[in-house]
C-alpha positions as CSV (number, residue, x, y, z in Angstrom):
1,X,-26.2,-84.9,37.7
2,X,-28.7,-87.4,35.9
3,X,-27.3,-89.7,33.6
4,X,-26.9,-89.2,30.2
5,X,-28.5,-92.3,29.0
6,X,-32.2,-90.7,30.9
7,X,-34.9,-89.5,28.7
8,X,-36.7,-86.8,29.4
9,X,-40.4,-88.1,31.0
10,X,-43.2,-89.5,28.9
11,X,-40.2,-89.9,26.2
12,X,-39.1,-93.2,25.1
13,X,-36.4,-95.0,22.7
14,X,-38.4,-97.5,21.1
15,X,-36.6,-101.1,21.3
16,X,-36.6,-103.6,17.9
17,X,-39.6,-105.8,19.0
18,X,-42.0,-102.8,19.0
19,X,-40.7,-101.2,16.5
20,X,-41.1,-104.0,14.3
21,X,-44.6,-104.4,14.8
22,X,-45.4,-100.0,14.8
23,X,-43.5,-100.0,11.5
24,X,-46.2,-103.1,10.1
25,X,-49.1,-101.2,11.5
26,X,-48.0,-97.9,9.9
27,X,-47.5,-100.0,6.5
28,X,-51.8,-101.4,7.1
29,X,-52.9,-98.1,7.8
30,X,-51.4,-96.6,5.1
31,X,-52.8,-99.7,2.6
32,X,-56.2,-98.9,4.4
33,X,-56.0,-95.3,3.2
34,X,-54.7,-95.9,-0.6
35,X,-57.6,-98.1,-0.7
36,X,-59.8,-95.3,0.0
37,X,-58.3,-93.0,-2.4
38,X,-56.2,-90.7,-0.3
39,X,-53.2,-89.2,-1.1
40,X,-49.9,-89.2,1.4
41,X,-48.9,-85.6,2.1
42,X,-45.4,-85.1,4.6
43,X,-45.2,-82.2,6.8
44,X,-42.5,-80.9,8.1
45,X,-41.9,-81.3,11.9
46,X,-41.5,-77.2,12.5
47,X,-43.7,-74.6,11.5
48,X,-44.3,-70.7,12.5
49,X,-46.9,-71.0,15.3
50,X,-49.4,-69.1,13.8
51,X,-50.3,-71.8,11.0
52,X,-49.8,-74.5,13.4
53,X,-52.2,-73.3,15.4
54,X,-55.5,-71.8,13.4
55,X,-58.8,-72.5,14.3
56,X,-57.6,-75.3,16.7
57,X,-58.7,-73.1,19.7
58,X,-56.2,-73.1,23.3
59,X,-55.8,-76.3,24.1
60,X,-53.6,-77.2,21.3
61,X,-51.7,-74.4,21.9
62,X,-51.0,-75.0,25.3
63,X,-49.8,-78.7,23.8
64,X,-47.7,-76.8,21.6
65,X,-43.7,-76.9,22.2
66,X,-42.6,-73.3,20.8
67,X,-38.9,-71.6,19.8
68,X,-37.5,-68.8,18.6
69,X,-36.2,-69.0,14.7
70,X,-32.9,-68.0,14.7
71,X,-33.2,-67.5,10.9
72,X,-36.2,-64.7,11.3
73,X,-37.0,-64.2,14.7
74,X,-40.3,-65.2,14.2
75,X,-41.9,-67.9,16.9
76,X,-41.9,-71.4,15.7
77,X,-44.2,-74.3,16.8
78,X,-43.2,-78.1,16.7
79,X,-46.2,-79.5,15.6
80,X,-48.6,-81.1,18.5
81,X,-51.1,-81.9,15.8
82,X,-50.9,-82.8,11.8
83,X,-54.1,-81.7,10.5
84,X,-53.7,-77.7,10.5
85,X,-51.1,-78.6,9.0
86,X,-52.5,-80.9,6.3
87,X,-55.2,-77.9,6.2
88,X,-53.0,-75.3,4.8
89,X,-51.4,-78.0,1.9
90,X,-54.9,-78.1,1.0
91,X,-55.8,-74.7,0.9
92,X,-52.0,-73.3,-0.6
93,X,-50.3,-76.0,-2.2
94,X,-52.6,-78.2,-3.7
95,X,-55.4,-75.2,-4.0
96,X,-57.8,-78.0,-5.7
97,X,-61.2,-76.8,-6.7
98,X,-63.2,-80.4,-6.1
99,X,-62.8,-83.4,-3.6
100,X,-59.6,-84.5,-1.8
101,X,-58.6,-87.0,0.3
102,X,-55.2,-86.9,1.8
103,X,-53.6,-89.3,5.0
104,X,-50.5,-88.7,6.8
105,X,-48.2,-90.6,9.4
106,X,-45.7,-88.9,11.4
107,X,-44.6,-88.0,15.0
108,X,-46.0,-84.8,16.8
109,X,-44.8,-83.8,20.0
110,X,-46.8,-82.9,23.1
111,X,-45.5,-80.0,26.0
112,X,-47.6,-82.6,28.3
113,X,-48.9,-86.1,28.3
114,X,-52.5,-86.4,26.7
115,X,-53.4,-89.1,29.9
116,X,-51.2,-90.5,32.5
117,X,-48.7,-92.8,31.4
118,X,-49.0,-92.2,27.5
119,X,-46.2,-90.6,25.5
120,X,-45.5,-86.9,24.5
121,X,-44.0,-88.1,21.1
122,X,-47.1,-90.2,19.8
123,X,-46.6,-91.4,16.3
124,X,-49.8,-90.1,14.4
125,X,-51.7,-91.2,11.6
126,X,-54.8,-89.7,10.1
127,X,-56.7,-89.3,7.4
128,X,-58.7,-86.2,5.5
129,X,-61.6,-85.4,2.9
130,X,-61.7,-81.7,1.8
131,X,-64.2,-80.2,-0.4
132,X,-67.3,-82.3,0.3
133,X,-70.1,-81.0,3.2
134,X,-72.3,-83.5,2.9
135,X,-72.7,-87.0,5.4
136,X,-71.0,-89.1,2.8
137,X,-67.6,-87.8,3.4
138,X,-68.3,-88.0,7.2
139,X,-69.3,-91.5,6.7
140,X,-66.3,-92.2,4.9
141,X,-63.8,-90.8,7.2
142,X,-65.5,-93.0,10.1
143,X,-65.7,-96.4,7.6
144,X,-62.1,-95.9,7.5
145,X,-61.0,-95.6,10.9
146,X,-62.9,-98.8,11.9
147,X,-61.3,-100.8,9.0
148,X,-57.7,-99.2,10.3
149,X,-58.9,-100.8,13.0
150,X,-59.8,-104.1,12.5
151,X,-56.9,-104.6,10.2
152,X,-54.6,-103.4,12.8
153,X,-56.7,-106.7,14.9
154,X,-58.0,-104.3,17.6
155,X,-61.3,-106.5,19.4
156,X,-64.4,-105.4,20.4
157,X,-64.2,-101.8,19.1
158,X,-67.0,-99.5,19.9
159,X,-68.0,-96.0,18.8
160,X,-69.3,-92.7,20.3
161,X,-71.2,-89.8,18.1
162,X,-71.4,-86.6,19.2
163,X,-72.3,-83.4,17.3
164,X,-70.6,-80.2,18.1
165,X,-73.5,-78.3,17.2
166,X,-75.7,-79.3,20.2
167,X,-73.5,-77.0,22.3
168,X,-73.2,-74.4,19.9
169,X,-77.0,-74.9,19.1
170,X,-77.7,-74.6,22.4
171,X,-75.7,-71.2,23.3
172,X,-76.5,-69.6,20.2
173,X,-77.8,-66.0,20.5
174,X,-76.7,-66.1,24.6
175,X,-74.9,-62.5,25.2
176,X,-70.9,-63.3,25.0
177,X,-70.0,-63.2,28.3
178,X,-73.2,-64.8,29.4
179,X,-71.4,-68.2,30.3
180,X,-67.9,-69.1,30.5
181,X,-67.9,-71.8,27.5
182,X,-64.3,-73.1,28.5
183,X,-65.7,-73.8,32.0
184,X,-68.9,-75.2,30.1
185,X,-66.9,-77.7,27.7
186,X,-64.6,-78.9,30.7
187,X,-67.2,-79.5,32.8
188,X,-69.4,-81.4,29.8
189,X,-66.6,-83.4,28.7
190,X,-66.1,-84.4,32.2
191,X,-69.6,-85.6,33.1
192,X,-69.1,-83.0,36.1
193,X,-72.9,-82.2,37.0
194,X,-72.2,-80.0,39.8
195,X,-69.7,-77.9,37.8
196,X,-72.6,-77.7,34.7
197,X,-75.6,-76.6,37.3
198,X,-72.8,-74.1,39.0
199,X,-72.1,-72.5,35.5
200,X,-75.4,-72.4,34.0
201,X,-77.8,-71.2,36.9
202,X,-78.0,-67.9,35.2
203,X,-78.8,-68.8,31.9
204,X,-82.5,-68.9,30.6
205,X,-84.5,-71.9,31.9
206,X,-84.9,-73.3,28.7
207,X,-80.8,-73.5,28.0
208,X,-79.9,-73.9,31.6
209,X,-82.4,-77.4,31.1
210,X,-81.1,-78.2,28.5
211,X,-77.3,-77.9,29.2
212,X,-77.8,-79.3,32.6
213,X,-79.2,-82.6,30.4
214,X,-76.0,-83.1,28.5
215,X,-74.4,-85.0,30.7
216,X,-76.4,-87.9,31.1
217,X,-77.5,-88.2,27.4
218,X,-75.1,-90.9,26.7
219,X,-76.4,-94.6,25.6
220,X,-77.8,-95.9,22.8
221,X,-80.5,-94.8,20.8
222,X,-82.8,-93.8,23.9
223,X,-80.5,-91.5,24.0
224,X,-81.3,-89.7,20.7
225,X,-84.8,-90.2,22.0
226,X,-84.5,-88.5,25.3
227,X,-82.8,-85.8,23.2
228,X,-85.5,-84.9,20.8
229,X,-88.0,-84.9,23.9
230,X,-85.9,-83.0,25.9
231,X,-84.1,-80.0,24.0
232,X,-84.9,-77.4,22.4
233,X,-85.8,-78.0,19.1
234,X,-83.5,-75.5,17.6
235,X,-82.4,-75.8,14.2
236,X,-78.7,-76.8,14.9
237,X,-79.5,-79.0,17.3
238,X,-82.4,-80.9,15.5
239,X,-79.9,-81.1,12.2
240,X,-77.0,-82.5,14.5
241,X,-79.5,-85.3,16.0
242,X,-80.9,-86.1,12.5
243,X,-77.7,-86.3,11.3
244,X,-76.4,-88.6,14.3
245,X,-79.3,-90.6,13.9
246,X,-78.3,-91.0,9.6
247,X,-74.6,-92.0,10.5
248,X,-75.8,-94.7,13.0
249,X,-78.0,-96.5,11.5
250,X,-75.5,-96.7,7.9
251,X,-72.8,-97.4,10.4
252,X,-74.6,-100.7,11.8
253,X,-75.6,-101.6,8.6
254,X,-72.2,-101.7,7.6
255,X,-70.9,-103.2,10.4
256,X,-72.9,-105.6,12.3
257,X,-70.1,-106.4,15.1
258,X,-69.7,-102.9,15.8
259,X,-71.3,-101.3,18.6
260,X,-72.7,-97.4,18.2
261,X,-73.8,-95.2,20.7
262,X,-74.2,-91.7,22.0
263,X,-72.1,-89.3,24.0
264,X,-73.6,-86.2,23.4
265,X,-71.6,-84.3,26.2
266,X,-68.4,-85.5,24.7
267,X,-66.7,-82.2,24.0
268,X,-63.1,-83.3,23.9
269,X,-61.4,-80.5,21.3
270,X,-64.8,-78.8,21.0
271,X,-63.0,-75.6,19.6
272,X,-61.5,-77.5,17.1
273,X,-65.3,-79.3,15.9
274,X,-68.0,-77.4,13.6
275,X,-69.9,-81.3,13.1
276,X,-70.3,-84.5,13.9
277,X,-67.5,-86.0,15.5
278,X,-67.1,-89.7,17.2
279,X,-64.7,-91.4,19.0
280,X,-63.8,-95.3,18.8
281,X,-63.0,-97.2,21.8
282,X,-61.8,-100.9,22.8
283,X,-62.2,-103.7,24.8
284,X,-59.7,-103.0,27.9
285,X,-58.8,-99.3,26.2
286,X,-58.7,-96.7,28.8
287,X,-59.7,-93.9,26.6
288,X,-60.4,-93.3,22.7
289,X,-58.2,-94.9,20.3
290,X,-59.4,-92.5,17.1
291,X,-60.9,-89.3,17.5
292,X,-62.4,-87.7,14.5
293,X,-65.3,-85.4,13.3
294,X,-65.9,-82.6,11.0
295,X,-63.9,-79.2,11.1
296,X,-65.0,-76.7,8.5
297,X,-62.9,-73.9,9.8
298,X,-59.6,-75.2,10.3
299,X,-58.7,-74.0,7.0
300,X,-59.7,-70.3,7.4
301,X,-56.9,-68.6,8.9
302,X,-55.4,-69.6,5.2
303,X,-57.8,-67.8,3.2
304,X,-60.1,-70.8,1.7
305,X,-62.7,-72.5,4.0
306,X,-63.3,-75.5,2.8
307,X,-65.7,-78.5,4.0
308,X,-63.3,-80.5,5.7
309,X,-63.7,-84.0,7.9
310,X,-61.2,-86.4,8.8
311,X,-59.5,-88.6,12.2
312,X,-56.5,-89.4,13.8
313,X,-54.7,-92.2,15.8
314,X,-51.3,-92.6,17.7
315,X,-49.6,-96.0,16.5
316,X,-48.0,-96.6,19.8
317,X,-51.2,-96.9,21.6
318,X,-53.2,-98.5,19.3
319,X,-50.6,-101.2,18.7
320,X,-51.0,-102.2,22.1
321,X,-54.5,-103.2,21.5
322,X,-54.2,-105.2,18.1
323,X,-52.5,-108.3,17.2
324,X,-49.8,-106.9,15.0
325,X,-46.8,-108.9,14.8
326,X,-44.7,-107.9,11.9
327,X,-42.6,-110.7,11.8
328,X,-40.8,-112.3,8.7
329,X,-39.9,-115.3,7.6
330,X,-36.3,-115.2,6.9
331,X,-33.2,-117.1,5.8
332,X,-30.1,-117.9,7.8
333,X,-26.9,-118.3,6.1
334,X,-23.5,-118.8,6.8
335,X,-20.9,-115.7,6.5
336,X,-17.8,-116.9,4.4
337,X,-15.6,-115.4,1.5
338,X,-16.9,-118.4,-0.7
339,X,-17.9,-115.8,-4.4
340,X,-20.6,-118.1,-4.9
341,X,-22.0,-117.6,-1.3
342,X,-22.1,-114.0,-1.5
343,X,-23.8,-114.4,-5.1
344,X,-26.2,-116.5,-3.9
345,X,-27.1,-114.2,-0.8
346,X,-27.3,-111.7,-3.4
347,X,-29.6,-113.3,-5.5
348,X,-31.8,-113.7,-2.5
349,X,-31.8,-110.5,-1.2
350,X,-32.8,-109.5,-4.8
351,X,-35.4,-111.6,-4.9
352,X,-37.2,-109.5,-1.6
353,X,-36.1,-112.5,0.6
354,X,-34.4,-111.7,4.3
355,X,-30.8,-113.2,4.6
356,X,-29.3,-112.9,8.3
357,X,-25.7,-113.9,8.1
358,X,-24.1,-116.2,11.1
359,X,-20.7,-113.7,11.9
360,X,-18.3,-115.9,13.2
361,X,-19.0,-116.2,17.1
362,X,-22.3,-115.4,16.9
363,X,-24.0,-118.6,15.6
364,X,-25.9,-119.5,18.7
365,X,-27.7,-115.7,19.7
366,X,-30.7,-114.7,19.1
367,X,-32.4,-112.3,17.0
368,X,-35.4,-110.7,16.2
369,X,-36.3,-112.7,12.9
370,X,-38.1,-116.0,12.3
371,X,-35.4,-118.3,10.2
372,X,-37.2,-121.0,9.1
373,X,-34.8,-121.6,5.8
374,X,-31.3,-121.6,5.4
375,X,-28.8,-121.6,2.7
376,X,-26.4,-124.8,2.9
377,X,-23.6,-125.6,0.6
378,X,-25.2,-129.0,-1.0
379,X,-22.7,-130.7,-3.7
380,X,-21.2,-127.3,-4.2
381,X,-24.3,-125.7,-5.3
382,X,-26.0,-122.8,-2.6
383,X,-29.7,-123.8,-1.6
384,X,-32.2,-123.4,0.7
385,X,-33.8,-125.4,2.5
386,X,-36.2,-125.7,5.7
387,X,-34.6,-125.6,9.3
């Protein structure tokens, strides 16, 4: 028999040190958002798997831990993602005719690891704009996840835009069971050029080319270049490359330090894209930290289609990567039954000050917080002073 102390795998407890610094960096990212204008909604962990799962397309659903409700019968889903979610308070709950901008932080849970060695409980935070179709709320949703970012301290952060309308651009009008598209997007999002030439050697010269090129359109702006030489100049894909081209060029403008590219054959989620999309890496990062884009149709299954854009971010990993500390400065006192001790350790507390009280035999251990004051008995008065 295991022990009952073992987690189950890619599950963790997470110890006081990280926690500390997880719980500062969900406070920053939060601050970031307010300062954008969104709203905090709170989800529930559980929902029936239907809504959990519209217009996110089968990948998310093969994420997707699912039950039986004991209440109804019907098949529940424990959320493996927040923003269908967030989707149907939009659409049902809030049911607002004109902009909104809504953000979120709370764990999901995943049937499987998203890479080897990361978590199935990631501890997500995102950010949304409903109601506006234009670049500007695009624009705004990527703004944001770079200054999450750089408040969090990440280094040397770089970003990736992709359009999801290349691919669909590019297969438009093809019979349905011309190509398999799950095949395709694998293969794409993989950089697997055998696997693309395999799958597309039936498909009209002009979209065989031109799927075949995907691959290796990935660069900077000679990639946009090659692009507009290269495919078809169809009217979905010459709107996503305009577009791409827009969002770069305010995107440096903005941000000097920040380097933008092109992976036009990024197709991570490509069910779950109807736009743009990006993805913003690190220095040392093994994959993407945020992934984000536009996804018009998430909100259709409940009844109202709205213009919708937004990113995501799982605090575990990207705390790894900043310089988050979380640590405060606190006072150490001595525990006694002295009234004006405790008064004066209530006071403090009050006040939004830490107070760690020395229990007797445990003056000399160690703790998690920085006391650089303490509270001394000085001519019968309580103070503090520095250590």
């Amino acid at each position: 028999m295991s022990s009952a102390w073992l987690l189950p795998e890619h599950i963790a407890d997470v110890l006081p040190h990280e926690a500390r610094r997880i719980e500062e960096l969900r406070r920053i990212l939060l601050d970031a958002a307010r300062a954008h204008g969104c709203e905090l909604v709170m989800p529930p962990m559980l929902e029936h798997l239907e809504s959990l799962l519209s217009g996110t397309g089968r990948a998310l659903d093969l994420r997707t831990f699912k039950l039986v409700d004991q209440l109804s019968g019907r098949t529940l889903g424990v959320r493996a993602d927040t923003t269908p979610q967030v989707a149907r308070i939009d659409a049902h709950l809030l049911n607002r005719a004109g902009l909104t901008r809504l953000c979120y932080c709370g764990p999901v849970l995943h049937t499987l690891p998203a890479a080897p060695g990361s978590t199935r409980e990631p501890l997500q935070f995102g950010a949304e704009i409903y109601g506006h179709a234009g670049l500007e709320a695009d624009l705004e949703v990527q703004e944001l996840a770079i200054e999450c970012l750089q408040r969090a301290g990440v280094p040397g952060l770089v970003m990736d835009l992709a359009d999801a309308r290349l691919l669909t651009g590019l297969l438009d009008g093809l019979p349905p069971k011309a190509i398999d598209a799950e095949a395709l997007e694998a293969a794409l999002a993989a950089k697997d050029q055998a696997a693309v030439d395999a799958l597309t050697a039936a498909l009209p010269p002009q979209v065989r080319d031109a799927l075949r090129l995907l691959p290796a359109l990935y660069g900077g702006d000679e990639v946009l270049a090659l692009a507009r030489e290269r495919l078809p100049a169809l009217p979905q894909v010459t709107a996503a490359l305009d577009d791409l081209q827009w969002l770069a060029t305010h995107l440096r403008r903005a941000y000097p330090e920040l380097s933008v590219g092109f992976d036009l054959a990024d197709l991570a989620g490509y069910d779950y894209y109807s736009g743009s999309r990006f993805a913003v890496y690190a220095a040392g990062s093994a994959g993407a930290l945020v992934r984000g884009g536009r996804y018009d149709d998430v909100g259709a299954i409940f009844g109202r289609s709205r213009p919708a854009v937004g990113f995501s971010l799982d605090l575990k990993t990207v705390v790894g990567h900043g310089h988050v500390d979380g640590r405060r400065a606190a006072i150490l006192a001595p525990w006694g039954e002295d009234p004006a001790l405790r008064a004066a350790i209530r006071r403090l507390r009050d006040s939004g000050e830490s107070v760690v009280c020395l229990l007797p035999g445990h003056e000399h251990e160690a703790d998690e917080f920085e006391c650089d004051r303490e509270l001394v008995d000085v001519l019968g008065q309580w103070v503090v002073r520095a250590r």
